[in-house]
PLY file of the C-alpha trace (Angstrom):
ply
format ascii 1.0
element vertex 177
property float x
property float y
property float z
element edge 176
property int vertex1
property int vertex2
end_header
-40.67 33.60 -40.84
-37.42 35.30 -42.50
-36.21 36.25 -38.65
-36.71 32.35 -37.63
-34.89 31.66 -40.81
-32.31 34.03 -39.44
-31.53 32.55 -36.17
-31.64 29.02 -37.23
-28.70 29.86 -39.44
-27.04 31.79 -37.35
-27.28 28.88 -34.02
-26.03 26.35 -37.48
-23.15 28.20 -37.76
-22.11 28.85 -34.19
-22.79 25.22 -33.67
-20.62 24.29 -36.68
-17.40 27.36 -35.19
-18.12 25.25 -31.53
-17.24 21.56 -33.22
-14.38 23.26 -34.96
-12.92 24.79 -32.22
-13.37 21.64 -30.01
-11.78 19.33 -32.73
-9.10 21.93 -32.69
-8.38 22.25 -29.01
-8.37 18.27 -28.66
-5.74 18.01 -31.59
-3.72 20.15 -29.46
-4.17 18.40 -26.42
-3.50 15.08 -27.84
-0.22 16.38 -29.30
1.13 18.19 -26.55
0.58 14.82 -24.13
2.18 12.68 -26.92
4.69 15.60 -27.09
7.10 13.76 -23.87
7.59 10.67 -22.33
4.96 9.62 -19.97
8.05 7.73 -17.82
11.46 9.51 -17.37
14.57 7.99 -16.84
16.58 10.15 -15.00
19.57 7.62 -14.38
20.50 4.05 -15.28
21.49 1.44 -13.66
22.24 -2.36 -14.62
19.43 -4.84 -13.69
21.54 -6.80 -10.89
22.36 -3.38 -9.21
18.70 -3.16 -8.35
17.54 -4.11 -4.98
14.38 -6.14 -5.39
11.44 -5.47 -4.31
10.29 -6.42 -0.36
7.66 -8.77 0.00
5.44 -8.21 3.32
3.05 -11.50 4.04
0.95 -10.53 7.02
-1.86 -13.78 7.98
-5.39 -11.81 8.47
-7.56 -11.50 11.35
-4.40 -11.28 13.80
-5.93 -8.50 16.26
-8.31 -10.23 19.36
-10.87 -7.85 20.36
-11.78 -9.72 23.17
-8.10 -8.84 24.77
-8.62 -5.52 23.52
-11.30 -4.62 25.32
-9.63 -6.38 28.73
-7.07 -3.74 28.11
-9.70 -0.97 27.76
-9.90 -0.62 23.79
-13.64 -0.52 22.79
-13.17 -1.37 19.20
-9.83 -1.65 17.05
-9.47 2.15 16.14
-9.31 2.92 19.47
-5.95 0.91 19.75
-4.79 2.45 16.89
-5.68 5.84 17.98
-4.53 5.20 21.71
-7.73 5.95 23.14
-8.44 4.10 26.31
-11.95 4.60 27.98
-13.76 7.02 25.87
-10.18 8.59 24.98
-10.01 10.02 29.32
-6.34 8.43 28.53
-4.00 8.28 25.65
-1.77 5.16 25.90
-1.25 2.16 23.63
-0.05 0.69 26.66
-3.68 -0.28 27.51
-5.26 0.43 31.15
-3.09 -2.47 32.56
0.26 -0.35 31.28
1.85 -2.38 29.74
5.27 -1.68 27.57
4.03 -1.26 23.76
5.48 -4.31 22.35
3.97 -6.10 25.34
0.64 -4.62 24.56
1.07 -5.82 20.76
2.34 -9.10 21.73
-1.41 -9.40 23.61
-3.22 -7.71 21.24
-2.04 -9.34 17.82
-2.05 -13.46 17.74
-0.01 -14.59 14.49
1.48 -17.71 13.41
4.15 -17.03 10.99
4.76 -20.75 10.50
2.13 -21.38 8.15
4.16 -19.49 5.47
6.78 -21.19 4.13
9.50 -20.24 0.99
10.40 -22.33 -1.17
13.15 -22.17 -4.11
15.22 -19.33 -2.92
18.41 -20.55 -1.13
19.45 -16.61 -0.54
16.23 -14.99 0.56
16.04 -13.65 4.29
12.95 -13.90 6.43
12.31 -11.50 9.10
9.15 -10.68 11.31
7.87 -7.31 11.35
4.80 -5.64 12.40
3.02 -3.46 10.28
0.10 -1.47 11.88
-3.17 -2.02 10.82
-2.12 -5.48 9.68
-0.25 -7.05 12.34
3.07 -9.23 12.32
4.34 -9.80 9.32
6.82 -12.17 7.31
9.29 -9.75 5.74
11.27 -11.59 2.50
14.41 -9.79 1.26
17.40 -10.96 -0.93
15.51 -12.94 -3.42
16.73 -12.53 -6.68
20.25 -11.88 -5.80
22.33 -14.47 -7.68
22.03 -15.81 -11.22
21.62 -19.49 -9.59
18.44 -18.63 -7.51
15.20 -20.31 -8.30
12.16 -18.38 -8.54
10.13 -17.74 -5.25
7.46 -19.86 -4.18
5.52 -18.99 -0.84
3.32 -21.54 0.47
0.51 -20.32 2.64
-1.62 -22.27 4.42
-3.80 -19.46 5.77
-5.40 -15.95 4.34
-3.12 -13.39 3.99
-2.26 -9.85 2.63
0.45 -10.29 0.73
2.18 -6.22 0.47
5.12 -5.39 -2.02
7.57 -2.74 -1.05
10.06 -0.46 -2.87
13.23 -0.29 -0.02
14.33 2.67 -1.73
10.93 4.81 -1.38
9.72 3.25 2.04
9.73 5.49 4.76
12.55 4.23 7.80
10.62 5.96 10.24
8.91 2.81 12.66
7.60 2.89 15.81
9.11 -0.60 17.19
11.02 -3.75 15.39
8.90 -6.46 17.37
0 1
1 2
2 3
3 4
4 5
5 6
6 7
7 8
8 9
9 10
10 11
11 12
12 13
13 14
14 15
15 16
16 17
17 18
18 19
19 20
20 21
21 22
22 23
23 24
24 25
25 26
26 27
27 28
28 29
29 30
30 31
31 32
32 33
33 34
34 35
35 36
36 37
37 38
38 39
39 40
40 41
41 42
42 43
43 44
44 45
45 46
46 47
47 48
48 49
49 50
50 51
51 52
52 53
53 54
54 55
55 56
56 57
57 58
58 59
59 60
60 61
61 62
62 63
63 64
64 65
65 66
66 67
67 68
68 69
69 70
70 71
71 72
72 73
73 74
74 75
75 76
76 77
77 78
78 79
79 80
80 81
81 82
82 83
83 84
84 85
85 86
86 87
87 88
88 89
89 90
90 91
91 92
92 93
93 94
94 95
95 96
96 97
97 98
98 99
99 100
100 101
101 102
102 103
103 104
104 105
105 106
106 107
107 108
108 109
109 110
110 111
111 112
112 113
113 114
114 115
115 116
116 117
117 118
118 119
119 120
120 121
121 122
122 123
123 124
124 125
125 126
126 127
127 128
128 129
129 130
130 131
131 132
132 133
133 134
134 135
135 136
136 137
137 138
138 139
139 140
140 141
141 142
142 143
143 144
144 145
145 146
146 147
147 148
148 149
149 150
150 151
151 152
152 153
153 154
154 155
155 156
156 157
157 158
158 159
159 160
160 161
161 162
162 163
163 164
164 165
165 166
166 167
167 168
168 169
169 170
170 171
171 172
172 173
173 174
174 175
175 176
């Protein structure tokens, strides 16, 4: 009886050390995160300087399987991957060998006309294609002037709409289309 006495203390106070010690370690953990800034500003720069964001509108369900399988891409990873046939042949030029942007122009149907800006008088429109998506609408120069409106795009079909930083994108593309 005095023994079980004995280790029920003893498991009371290394329970009691083990809450201490935890409160203790999570005090210092919460004070050396709130020790620095979670965001850094390493330089600064006045708000117009800033080139705004690019805004990528891409209308879903652009890529026809049925022509990609008349150019000898089973499923739409196969096109991405190149494979033609079982992968025997590495092309995105399809079994017919076709130039790439050829092969796109086939592959991906798009109608950029359904989008449509409204309120910016200085933003630029420019189609792109962006792999898995398809062609996109590329919008750039909104934002520029003091006098600009805000932007308003009007779509009259699905869309991903993607927002890029120009400064961190990467330049590297396969083809302008």
């Amino acid at each position: 009886m005095i023994i079980k006495k004995y280790f029920e203390t003893v498991r009371n106070v290394l329970q009691c050390l083990a809450i201490v010690l935890f409160v203790w370690q999570m005090i210092r953990a919460v004070k050396k995160y709130a020790k620095y800034s979670t965001v850094e500003s390493i330089s600064y720069k006045w708000f117009k300087e800033i080139e705004p964001p690019h805004i990528h509108v891409c209308p879903k369900d652009q890529f026809d399987m049925t022509e990609s399988q008349e150019h000898g891409y089973r499923l739409r990873l196969y096109y991405f991957s190149g494979c033609i046939n079982n992968c025997d042949v590495i092309s995105w030029g399809g079994n017919k060998n076709l130039s790439y942007e050829e092969t796109v122009r086939k592959l991906y149907k798009a109608d950029l006309s359904s989008i449509q800006l409204m309120g910016q008088i200085n933003a630029t429109y420019r189609t792109t294609f962006i792999q898995p998506y398809g062609h996109c609408a590329e919008i750039r120069g909104y934002g520029q002037s003091e006098d600009d409106m805000p932007l308003k795009i009007v779509l009259n079909v699905s869309a991903f709409i993607l927002v890029t930083d120009p400064r961190k994108t990467i330049k590297f593309r396969v083809a302008e289309i």
